[in-house]
C-alpha positions as CSV (number, residue, x, y, z in Angstrom):
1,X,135.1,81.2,89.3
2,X,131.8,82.6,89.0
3,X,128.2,80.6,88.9
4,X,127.2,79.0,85.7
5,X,125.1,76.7,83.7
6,X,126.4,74.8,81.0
7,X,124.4,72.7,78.5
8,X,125.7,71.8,75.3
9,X,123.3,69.4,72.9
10,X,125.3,69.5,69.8
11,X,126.3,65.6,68.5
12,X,129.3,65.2,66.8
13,X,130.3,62.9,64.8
14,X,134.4,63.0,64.1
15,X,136.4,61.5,61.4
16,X,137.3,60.5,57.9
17,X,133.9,59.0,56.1
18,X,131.6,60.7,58.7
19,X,129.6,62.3,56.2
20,X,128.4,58.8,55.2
21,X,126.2,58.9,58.8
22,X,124.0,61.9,57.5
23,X,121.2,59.2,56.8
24,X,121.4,58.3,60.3
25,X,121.4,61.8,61.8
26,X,119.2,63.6,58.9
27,X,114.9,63.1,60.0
28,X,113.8,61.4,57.2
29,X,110.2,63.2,57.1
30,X,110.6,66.7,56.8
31,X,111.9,68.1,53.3
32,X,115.1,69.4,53.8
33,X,116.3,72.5,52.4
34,X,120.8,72.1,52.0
35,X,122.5,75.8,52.5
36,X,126.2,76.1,50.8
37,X,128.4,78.6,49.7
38,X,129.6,79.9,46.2
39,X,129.9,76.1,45.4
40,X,133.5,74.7,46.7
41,X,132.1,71.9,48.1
42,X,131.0,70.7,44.2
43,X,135.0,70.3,43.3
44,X,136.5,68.8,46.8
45,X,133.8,66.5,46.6
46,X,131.6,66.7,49.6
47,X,128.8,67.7,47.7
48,X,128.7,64.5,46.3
49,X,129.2,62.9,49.4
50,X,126.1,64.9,51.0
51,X,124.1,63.6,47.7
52,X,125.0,60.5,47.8
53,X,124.0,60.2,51.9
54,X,120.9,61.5,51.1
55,X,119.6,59.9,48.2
56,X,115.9,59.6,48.0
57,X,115.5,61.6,50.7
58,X,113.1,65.0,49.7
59,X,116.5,67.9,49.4
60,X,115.6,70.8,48.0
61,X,119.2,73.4,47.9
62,X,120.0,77.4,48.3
63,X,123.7,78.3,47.5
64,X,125.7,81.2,47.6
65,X,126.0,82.0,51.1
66,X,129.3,84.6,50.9
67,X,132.2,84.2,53.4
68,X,130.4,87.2,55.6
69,X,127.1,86.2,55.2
70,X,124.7,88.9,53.9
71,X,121.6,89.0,55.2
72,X,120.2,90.3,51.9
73,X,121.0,86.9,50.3
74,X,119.9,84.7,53.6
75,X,116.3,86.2,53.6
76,X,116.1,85.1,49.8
77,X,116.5,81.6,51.6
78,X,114.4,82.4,54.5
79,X,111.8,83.2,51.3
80,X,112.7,80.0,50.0
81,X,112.4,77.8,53.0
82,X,109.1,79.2,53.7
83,X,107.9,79.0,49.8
84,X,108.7,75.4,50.0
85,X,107.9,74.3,53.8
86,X,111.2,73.2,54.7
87,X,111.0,71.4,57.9
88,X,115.1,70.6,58.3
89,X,118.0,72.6,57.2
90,X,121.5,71.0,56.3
91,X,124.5,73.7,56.2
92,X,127.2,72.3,54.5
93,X,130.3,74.5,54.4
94,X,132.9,76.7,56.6
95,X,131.5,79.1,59.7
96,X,129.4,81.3,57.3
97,X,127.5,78.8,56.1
98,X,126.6,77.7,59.4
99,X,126.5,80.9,60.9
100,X,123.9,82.2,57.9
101,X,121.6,79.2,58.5
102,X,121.3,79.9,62.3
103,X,119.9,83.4,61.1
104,X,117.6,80.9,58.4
105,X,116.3,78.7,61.1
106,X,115.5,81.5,63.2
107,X,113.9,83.7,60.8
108,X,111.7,81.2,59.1
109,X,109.3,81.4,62.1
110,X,109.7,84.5,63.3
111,X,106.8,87.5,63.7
112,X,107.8,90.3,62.7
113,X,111.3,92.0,61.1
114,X,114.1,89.7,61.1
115,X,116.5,92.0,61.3
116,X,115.1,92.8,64.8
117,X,117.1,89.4,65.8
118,X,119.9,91.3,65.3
119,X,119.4,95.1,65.6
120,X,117.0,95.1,68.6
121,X,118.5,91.1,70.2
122,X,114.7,90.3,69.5
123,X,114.6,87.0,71.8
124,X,114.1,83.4,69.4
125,X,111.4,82.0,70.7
126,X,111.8,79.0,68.1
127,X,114.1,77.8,65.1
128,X,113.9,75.3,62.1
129,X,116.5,72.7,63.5
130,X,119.2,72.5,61.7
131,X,122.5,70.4,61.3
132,X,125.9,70.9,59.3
133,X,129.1,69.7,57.8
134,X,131.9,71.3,58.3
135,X,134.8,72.1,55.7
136,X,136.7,74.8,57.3
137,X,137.6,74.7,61.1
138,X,137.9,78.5,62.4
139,X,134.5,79.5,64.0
140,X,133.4,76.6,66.3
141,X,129.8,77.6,65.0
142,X,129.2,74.0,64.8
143,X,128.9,73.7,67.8
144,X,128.0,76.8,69.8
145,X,124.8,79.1,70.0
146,X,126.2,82.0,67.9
147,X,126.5,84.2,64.5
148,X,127.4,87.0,62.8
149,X,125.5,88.7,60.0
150,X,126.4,91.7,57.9
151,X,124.0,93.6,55.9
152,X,125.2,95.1,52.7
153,X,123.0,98.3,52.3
154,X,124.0,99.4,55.7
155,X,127.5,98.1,55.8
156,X,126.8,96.6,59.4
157,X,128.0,93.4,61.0
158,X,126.1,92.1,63.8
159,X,125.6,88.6,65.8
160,X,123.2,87.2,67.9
161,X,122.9,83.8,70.4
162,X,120.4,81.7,71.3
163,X,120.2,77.9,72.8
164,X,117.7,77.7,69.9
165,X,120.1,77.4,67.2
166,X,121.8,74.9,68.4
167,X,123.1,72.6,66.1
168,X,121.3,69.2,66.3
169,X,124.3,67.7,64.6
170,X,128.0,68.2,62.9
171,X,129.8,66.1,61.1
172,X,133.4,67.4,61.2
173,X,135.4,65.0,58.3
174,X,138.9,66.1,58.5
175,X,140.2,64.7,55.0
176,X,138.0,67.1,53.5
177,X,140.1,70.3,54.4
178,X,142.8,68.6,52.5
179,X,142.2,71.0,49.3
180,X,141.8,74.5,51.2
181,X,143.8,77.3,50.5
182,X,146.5,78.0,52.8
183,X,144.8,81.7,53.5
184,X,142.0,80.0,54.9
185,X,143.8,77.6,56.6
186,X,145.8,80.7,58.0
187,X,142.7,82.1,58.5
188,X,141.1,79.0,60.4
189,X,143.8,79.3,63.0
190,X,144.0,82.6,64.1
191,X,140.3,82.7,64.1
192,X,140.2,79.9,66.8
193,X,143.6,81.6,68.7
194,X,141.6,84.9,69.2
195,X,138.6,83.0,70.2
196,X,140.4,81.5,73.0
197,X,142.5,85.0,73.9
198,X,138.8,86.5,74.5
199,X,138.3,84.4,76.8
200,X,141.4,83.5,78.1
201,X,142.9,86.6,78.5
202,X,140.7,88.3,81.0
203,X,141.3,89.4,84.3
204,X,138.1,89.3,86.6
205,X,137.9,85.6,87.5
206,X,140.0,83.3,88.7
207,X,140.0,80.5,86.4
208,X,142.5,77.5,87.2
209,X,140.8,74.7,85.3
210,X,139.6,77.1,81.9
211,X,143.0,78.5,82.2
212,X,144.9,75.5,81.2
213,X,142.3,74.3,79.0
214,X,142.6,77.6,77.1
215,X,146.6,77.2,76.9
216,X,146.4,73.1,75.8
217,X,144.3,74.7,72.9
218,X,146.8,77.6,71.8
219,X,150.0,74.7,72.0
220,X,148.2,72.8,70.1
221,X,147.2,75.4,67.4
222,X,150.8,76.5,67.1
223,X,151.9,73.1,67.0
224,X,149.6,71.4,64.0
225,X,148.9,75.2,62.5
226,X,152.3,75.8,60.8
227,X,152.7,71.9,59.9
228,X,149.3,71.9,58.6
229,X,150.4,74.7,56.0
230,X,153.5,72.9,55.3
231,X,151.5,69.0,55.3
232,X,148.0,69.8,53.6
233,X,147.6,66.2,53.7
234,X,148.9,65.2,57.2
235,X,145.7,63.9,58.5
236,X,146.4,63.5,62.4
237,X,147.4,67.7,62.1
238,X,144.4,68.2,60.5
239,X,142.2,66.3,62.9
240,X,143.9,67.9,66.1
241,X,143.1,71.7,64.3
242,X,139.4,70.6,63.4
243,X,139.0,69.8,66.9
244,X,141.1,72.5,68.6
245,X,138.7,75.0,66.7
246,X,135.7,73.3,67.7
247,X,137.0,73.3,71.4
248,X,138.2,77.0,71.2
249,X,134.3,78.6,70.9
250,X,131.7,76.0,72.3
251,X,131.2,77.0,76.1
252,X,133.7,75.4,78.1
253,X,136.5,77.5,78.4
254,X,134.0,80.4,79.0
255,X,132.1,78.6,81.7
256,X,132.5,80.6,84.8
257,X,134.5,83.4,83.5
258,X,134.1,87.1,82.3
259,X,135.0,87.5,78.6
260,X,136.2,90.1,77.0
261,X,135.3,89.9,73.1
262,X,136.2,93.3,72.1
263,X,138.7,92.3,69.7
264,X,135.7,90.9,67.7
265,X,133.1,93.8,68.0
266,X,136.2,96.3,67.1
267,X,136.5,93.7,63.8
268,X,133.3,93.2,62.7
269,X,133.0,97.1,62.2
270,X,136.3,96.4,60.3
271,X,135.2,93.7,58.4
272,X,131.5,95.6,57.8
273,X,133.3,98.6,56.3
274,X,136.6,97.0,54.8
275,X,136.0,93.7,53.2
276,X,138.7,91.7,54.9
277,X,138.3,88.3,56.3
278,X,136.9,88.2,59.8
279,X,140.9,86.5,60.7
280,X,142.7,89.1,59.3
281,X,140.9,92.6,61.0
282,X,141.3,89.9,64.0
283,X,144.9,89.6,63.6
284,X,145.4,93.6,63.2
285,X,143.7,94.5,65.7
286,X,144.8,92.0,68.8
287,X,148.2,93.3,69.0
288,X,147.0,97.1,69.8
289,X,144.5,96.0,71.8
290,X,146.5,94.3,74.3
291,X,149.2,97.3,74.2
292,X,146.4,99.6,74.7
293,X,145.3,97.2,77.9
294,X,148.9,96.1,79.0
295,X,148.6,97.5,82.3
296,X,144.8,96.1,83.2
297,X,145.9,92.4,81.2
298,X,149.6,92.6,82.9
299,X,149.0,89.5,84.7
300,X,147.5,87.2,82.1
301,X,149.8,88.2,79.3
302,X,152.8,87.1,81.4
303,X,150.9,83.8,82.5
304,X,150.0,83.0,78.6
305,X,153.6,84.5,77.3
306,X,155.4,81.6,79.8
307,X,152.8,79.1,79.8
308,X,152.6,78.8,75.5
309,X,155.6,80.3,74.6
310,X,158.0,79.7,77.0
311,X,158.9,83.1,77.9
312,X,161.3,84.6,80.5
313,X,162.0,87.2,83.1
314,X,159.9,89.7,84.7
315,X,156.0,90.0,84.7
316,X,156.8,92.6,82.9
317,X,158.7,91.7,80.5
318,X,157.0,88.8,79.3
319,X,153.6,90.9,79.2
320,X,155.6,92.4,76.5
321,X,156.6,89.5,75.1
322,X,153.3,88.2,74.8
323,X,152.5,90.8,71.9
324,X,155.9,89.8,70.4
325,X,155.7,86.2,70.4
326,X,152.0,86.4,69.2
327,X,152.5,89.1,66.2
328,X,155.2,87.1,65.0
329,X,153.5,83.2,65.3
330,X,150.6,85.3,63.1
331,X,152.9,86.8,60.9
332,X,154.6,83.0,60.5
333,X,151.2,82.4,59.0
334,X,151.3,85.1,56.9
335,X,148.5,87.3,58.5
336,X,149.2,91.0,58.4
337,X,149.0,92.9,62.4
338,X,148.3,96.1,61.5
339,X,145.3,98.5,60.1
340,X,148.1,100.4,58.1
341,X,149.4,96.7,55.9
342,X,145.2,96.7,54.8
343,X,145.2,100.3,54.2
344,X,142.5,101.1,55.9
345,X,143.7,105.2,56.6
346,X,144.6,107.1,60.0
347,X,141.3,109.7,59.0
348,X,138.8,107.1,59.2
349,X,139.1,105.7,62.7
350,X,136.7,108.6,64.5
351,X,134.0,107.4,62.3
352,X,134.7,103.7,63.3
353,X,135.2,104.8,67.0
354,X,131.7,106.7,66.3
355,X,130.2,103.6,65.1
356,X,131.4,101.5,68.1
357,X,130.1,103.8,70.9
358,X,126.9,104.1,69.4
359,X,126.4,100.3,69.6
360,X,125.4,101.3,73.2
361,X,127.4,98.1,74.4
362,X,129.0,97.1,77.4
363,X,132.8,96.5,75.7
364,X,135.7,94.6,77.1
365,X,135.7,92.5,80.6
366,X,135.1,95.2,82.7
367,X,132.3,96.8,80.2
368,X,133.9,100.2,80.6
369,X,135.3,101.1,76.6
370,X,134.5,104.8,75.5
371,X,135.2,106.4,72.7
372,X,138.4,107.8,73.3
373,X,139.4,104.1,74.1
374,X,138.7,103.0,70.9
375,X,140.5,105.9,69.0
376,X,143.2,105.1,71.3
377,X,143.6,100.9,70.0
378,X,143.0,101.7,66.7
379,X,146.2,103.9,67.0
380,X,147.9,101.2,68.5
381,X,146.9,99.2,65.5
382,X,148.2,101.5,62.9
């Protein structure tokens, strides 16, 4: 295991009615400005909830945050927070919510371009603090240091992290995921699987403790996943996935070891150009990814293909039967596995294998992806 430091701030507060406590965890001096999206949370009812916790206090509101957050729309906010001195932001929604007001708070104060945050990895030297509620477990943003952004004009997705974004609170009700559709649902969990995989399945660092950590997380995602499709309304499968996602992203199962991520990087370039959900160019383009890296992940798929499947016989053979196992558990969801079921064509994956390598990036665990290597998993993806 490698030398690390590992702080994590973020107060949550768990359960059915939680959303009542926003009066206790809201400052009640600063005007707050409340991010959503394209207004689910007015028919499930946790707008009303948020109101109703918040009543008298000074709220002003900015909705409209799309499922990949634009960056177009989240500097009309930044324009709006500064317009109206917002001193504390409230995102109430999924992962893009959250993930578009961590680009808010820190693009209220900061000099200069904004978009530096995320082109250049100009350092946030401060942030508007910010807390959320969540209604769709998948990201973990809630509680981790990390976003992604896409900007329309130049159809590119990018993230950044700092400890300044932070979330100083999240209020994670259960109950209210009752009335999601099963896509995101579907979506949710394969989102928090591969999240775990890039970190799991790496092979620089030994990593006993994070190892089983990482594979308590995936049982219990394939466990509560398919009954939580079947059960909208079973409450203790709900719970165990709200907090299984949470777990899956917010620093302790990478504490210590060498993550691997491409899977994401390869996706958001996906996502950027495509439109798909960030779960489903996840779920097409895991599979060729590991049989493009079979040989160098050998060892940890057999590990993860015995240890959360319950696979058998050679290293070997249950390396295989990693893939196997896991294409099919997605497919049980009803995710897709390969670039050809989204049509995305054959022709265009030199200009996305352009577009990777001139990220200038470090890629994978061992940092060493080239070009060829991504033409190579995207036609293991097909």
């Amino acid at each position: 295991m490698n030398a690390f430091e590992f702080w994590n701030p973020v107060r949550v507060v768990f359960g059915v009615g939680s959303i009542a406590r926003l009066r206790e965890n809201v400052p009640a001096g600063p005007r707050v400005l409340m991010t959503y999206g394209r207004g689910s949370i007015k028919t499930n009812g946790v707008y009303a909830q948020v109101k109703k916790a918040l009543a008298g206090r000074d709220v002003i509101e900015y909705g409209g945050i799309e499922s990949n957050p634009r960056y177009e729309t989240l500097m009309e906010a930044v324009r709006l927070a500064r317009r109206e001195r917002a001193g504390f932001l409230l995102a109430v929604g999924g992962g893009s919510v959250v993930d578009g007001t961590k680009f808010i708070a820190a693009a209220i104060p900061f000099s200069g371009d904004p978009w530096d945050i995320l082109e250049k990895q100009s350092p946030v030297k401060e942030a508007v603090a910010f807390g959320c509620v969540l209604t769709l477990p998948a990201t973990a943003s809630e509680m981790n240091v990390f976003a992604v952004i896409s900007r329309e004009s130049t159809h590119e997705k990018l993230a950044f992290g700092s400890p300044k974004v932070f979330p100083a609170f999240s209020i994670l009700d259960p109950s209210v995921t009752f009335t999601l559709p099963d896509r995101q649902i579907a979506n949710g969990v394969v989102d928090a699987w591969i999240h775990v995989c890039e970190q799991y399945l790496t092979c620089l660092t030994p990593s006993t403790l994070q190892d089983r950590q990482a594979e308590a997380i995936l049982l219990t995602l394939k466990e509560v996943g398919p009954k939580t499709l079947k059960k909208p309304k079973d409450l203790e499968a709900r719970s165990a996935f709200m907090w299984a996602a949470t777990q899956a992203h917010n620093g302790h199962l990478s504490a210590g070891v060498v993550g691997d991520w491409a899977t994401h990087l390869i996706s958001h370039e996906i996502t950027a150009l495509y439109g798909l959900d960030h779960a489903q160019a996840l779920s097409a383009v895991l599979p060729g990814l590991w049989r493009h890296q079979i040989r160098r992940k050998g060892p940890k798929l057999a590990q993860y293909a015995a240890r959360v499947f319950g696979a058998t016989g050679t290293a070997a053979e249950r390396a295989k039967a990693a893939i196997a196992k896991t294409i099919a558990f997605f497919r049980s969801l009803g995710m897709k596995t390969r670039m050809a079921e989204h049509g995305i064509p054959r022709s265009d994956f030199g200009m996305i294998a352009d577009r990777m390598a001139s990220r200038g990036r470090k890629i994978g665990e061992y940092g060493d992806y080239k070009r060829k290597d991504f033409i190579e998993i995207l036609d293991a993806c097909d």
